[in-house]
C-alpha positions as CSV (number, residue, x, y, z in Angstrom):
1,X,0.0,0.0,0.0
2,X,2.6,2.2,0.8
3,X,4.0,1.7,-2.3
4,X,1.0,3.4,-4.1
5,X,1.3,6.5,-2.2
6,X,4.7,6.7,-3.1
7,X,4.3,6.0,-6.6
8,X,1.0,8.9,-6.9
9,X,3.6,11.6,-5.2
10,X,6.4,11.1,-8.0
11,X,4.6,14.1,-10.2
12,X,4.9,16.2,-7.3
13,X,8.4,15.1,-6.4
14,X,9.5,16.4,-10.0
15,X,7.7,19.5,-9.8
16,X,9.3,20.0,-6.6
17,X,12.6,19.4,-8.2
18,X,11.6,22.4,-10.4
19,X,11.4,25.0,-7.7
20,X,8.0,26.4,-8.5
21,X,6.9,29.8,-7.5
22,X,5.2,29.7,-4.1
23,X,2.3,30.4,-5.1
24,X,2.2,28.2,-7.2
25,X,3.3,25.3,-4.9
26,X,0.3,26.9,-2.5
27,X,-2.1,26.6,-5.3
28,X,-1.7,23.0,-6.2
29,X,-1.9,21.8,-2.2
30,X,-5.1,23.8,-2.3
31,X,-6.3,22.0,-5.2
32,X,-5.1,18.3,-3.8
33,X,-7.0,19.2,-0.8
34,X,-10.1,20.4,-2.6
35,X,-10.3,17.3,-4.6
36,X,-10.0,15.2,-1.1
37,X,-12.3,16.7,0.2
38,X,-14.6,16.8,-2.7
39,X,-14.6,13.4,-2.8
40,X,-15.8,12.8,0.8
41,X,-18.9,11.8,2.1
42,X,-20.2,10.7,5.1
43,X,-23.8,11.2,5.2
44,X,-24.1,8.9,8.8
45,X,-22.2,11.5,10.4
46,X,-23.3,15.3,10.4
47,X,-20.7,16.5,12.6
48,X,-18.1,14.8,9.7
49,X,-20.1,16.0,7.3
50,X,-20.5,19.7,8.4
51,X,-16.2,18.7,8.6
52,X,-16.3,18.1,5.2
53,X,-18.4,20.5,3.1
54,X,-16.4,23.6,5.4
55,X,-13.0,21.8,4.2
56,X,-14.7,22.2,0.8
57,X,-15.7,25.9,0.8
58,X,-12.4,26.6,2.3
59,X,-10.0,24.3,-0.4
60,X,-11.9,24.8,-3.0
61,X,-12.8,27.9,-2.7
62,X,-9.2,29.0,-2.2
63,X,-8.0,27.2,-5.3
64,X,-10.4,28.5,-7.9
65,X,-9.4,32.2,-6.7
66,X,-5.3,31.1,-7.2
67,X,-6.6,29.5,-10.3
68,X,-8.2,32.6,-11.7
69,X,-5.1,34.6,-10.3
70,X,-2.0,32.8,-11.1
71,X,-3.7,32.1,-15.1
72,X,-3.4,35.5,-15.5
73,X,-0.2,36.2,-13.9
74,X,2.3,33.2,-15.5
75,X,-0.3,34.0,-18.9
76,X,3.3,33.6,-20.6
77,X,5.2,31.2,-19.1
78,X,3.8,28.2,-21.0
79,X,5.4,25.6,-18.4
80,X,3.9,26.7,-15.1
81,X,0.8,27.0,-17.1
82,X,0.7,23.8,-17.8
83,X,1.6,22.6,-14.3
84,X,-1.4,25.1,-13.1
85,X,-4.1,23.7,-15.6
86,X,-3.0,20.1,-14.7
87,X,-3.3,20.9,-10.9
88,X,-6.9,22.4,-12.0
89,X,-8.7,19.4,-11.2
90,X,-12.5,19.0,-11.4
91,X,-13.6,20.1,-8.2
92,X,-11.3,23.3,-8.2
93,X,-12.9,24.3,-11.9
94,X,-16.7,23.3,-10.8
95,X,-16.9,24.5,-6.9
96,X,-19.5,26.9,-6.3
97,X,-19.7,28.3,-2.8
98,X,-22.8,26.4,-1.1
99,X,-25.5,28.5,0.7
């Protein structure tokens, strides 16, 4: 199992070897945390669930504004575009605030 982990963080390793721009790096943590999250469910629990949706608003919620933000600012830097658009998984490009 361990091995599996290991093997899914390689991508992140290499990007990390790159020495992306902190905001960057912030941005795609936000993202992997947003599609964790996203992906939760625990409709047995409401405490866990209340857990969940305001780990939502907050990951997801703070990905999509860095998403927005750092398109425009690396607009010509194909490379960390790339990495940015990759890192803008589903949930970071479809969260709309609940409420």
């Amino acid at each position: 199992m361990w091995i599996a982990a290991a093997l899914c963080c390689l991508p992140l390793l290499a990007q990390a070897e790159e020495k992306l721009p902190r905001d960057v790096v912030q941005f795609i943590d936000h993202a992997q945390m947003c599609e964790h999250f996203a992906g939760e469910w625990d409709d047995n629990d409401k405490a866990r669930q209340r857990e969940i949706t305001q780990a939502v608003e907050q990951s997801c919620g703070q990905a999509q504004r860095q998403w927005k933000r750092l398109t425009a600012r690396y607009a010509k830097q194909p490379r960390l575009l790339k990495i940015i658009a990759e890192q803008a998984n589903d949930a970071v490009r479809s969260y709309r605030k609940s409420g």
